[in-house]
Structures are given as structure tokens and as C-alpha cells.
N, C-alpha and C positions, 0 to 999 in steps of 0.2 A: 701622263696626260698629253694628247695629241695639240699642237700649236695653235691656236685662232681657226689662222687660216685656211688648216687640213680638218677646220668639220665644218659637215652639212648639216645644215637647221631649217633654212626655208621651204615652204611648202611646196610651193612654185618647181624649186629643184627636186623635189620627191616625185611628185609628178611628173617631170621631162621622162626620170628615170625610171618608172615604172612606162611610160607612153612608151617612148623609144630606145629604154637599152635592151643591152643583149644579158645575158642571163649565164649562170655556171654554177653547176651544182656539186658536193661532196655529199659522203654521209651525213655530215652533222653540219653541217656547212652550206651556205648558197650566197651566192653575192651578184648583184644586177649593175650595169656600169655604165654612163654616157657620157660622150665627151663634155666641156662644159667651156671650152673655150679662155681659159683663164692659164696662168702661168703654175698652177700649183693644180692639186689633183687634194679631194675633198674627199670624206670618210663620214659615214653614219655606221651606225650599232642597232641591230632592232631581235630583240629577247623579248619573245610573246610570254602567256600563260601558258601557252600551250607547251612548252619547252620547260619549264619550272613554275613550279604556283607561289612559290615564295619570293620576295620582291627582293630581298640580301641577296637570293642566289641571284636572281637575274642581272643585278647589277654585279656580280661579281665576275660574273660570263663577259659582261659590257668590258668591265677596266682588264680584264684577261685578253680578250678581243684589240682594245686599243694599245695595249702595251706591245702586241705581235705583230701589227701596224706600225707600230711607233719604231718598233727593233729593224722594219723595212725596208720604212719610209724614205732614203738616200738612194733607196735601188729601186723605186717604183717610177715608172713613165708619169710625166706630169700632164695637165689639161684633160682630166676625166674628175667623175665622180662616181664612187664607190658606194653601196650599200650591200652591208654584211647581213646575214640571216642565220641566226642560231636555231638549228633543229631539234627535234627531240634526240639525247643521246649526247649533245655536249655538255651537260652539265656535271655529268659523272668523270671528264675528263680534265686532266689537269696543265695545269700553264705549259710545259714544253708540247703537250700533243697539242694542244690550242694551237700553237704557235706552227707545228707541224701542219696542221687542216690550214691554218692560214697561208702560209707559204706557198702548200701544194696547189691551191685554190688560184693566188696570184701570176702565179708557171701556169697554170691552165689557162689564164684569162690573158697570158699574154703581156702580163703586168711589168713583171721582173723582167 
């Protein structure tokens, strides 16, 4: 489980980051990111229907997602906010490739 203060929950914040972040996409993977001004750097999770219709998997994608985050988290730039996007196609995969789309995703964004 990701600390307090490394999740996004407010609406307010969802929105900035849809308004004005930048965006990076993988196969199974997409994540959108704005600065936020703060000393730490915040994380959401979002597993539509559309990606799985069952609600065990979806959250299992979620805690799989924040555990590859969480294994990062000491090497990620702080003062941003992160929102991850599960596509169709990761739910067939398992915790090291999760963790593999996450990595390669945060090297892409400039993160790491």
C-alpha cells in the first residue's frame, strides 16, 4: 500500500491533471502527469470496465499497479502527480511484467 501522502483522491487534482498534463502511452499502460507543487509526488490507479468486467480483477490490477509504484517510489522525481491507466491487455499479465510496463512508462516520462 502506497503511503498517505503518495495518493491522489481529490477531484480538483484529477482535473488540473487531465486540463493540463502531458500524457504517455504503452501497450497496456498510459499515465497523464502535472506538476503539483508539493514536496512528494502523488499516484492514482484507474481500471475501467472496459479493461476487465469483473471487479476482483480490477482491483487486483490496482494493488499489482501500486505495489510497482511502491518498489519505485525512492527513485521517482518528487512535486508531480501521476495518474496511471490500465488498457485492455493488462489484465492477462502478471506482477513482474506489470511492474516491467510501469518502469518502462516512468523512463519514458522522464520520471526515473
Amino acid at each position: 500500500m502506497l503511503p498517505i501522502q503518495n495518493r491522489l483522491k481529490k477531484k480538483n487534482d484529477f482535473g488540473r491533471i487531465f486540463k493540463k498534463g502531458r500524457g504517455f502511452e504503452d501497450r497496456v499502460l498510459s499515465l497523464r502527469l502535472a506538476k503539483n507543487n508539493l514536496a512528494v509526488s502523488r499516484f492514482a490507479f484507474v481500471v475501467s470496465l472496459k479493461v476487465v468486467r469483473k471487479a476482483f480483477l480490477r482491483n487486483k490490477i490496482r494493488r499489482r499497479l501500486r505495489e510497482a509504484v511502491k518498489a519505485n517510489l525512492s527513485k521517482i522525481k518528487t512535486g508531480l502527480d501521476v495518474v496511471f491507466f490500465a488498457r485492455p491487455g493488462l489484465a492477462v499479465k502478471n506482477s513482474k511484467e506489470i511492474t516491467e510496463f510501469v518502469e518502462r512508462l516512468l523512463k519514458r516520462a522522464e520520471l526515473i
